[in-house]
C-alpha positions as CSV (number, residue, x, y, z in Angstrom):
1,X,0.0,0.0,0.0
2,X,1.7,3.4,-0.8
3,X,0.3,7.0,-1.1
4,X,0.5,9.3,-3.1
5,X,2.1,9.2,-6.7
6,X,4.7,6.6,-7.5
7,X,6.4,9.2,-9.9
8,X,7.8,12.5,-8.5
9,X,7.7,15.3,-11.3
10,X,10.0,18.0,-11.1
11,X,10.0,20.8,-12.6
12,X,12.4,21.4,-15.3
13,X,15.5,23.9,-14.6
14,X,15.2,27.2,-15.8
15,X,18.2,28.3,-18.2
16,X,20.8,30.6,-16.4
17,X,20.2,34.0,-17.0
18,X,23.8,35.9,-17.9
19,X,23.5,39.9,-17.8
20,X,25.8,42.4,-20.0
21,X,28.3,43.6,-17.8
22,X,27.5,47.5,-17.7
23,X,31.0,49.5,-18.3
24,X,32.7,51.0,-14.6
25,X,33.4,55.0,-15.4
26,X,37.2,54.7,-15.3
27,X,38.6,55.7,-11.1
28,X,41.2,58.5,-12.0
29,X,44.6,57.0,-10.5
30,X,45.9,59.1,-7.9
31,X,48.7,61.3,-8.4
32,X,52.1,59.6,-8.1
33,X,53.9,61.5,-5.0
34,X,57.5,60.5,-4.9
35,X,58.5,58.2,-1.7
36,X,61.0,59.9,0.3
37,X,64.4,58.8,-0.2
38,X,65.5,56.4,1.8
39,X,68.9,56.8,3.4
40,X,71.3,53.6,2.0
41,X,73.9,53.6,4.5
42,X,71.7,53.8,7.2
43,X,71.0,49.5,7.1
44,X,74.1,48.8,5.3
45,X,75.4,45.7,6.4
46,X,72.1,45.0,8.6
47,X,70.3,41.8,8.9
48,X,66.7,41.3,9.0
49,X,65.2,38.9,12.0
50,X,62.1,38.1,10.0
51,X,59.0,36.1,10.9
52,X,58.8,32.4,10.2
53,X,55.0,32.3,10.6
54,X,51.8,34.2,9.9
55,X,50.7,35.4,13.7
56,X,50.5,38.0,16.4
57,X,53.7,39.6,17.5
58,X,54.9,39.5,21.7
59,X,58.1,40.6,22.5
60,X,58.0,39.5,25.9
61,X,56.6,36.5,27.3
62,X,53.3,38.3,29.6
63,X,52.6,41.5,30.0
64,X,54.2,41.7,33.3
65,X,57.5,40.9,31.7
66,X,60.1,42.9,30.2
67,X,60.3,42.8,26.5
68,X,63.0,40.2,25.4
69,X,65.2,42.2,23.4
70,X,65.0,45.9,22.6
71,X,67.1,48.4,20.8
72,X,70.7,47.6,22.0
73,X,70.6,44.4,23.0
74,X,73.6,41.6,21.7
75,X,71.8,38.6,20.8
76,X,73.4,35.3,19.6
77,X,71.9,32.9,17.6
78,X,70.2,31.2,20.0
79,X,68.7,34.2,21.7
80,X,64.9,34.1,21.9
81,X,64.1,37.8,20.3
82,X,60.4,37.6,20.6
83,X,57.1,34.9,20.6
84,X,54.8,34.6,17.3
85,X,51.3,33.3,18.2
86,X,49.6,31.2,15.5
87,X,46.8,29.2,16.5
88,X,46.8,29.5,20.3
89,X,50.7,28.3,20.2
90,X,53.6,30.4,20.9
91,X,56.6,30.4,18.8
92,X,59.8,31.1,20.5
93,X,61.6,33.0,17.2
94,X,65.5,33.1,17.7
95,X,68.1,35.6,16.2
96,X,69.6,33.2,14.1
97,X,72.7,35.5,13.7
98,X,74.8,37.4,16.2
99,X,74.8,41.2,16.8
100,X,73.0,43.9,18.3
101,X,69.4,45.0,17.3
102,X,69.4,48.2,15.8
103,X,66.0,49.1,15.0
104,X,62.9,46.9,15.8
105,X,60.3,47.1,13.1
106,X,56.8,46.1,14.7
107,X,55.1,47.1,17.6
108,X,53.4,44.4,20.7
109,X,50.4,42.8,19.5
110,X,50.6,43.7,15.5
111,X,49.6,41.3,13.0
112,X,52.7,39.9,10.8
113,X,52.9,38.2,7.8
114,X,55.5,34.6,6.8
115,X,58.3,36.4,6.1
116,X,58.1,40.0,7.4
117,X,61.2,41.7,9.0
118,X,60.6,42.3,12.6
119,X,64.3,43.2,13.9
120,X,67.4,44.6,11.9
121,X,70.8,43.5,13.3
122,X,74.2,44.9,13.2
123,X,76.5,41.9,13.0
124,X,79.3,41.5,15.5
């Protein structure tokens, strides 16, 4: 015993429906302004510390702790410079060279990218 109709019709699909694509005025580009000029012996001989992951930046440990390195400080290779969060894990990122840091490119808590500088060392 069954009810209803043994066959199920459906309805037949309706062809796609494809519009002209109306023409965007053109967006004048924005003048060109020169960047400044960026002084070439000022990281001469530097190396970049960059970041091995996508993440969140710490340079210390908690917030109750003093940053890890600053401006300054020697580090060795195996120094820990800073901590990378991906995923709820912290990576410990090490200086991988020896030196001093002379400029330190991001600021606690920014976003960085695979790859991104985030200290410049003069070698020792």
């Amino acid at each position: 015993m069954r009810r209803g109709p043994s066959e199920v019709a459906l309805p037949a699909a309706a062809p796609p429906v494809y519009q002209a694509a109306t023409p965007v005025a053109a967006i004048p580009a924005a003048p060109a302004t020169p960047a400044p000029a960026a002084d070439s012996n000022a990281d001469d001989g530097l190396i970049e510390i960059v970041s091995p992951t996508v993440g969140t930046f710490y340079a210390s440990p908690s917030p109750e702790d003093p940053v890890l390195v600053k401006i300054g400080s020697k580090v060795s290779e195996e120094t820990i410079v800073c901590l990378v969060e991906a995923m709820k894990v912290f990576n410990q990122i090490q200086a991988e060279c020896s030196g001093v840091i002379e400029k330190v490119l991001v600021k606690d808590g920014d976003a960085v990218d695979f790859g991104q500088p985030l200290f410049k060392v003069r070698p020792a």
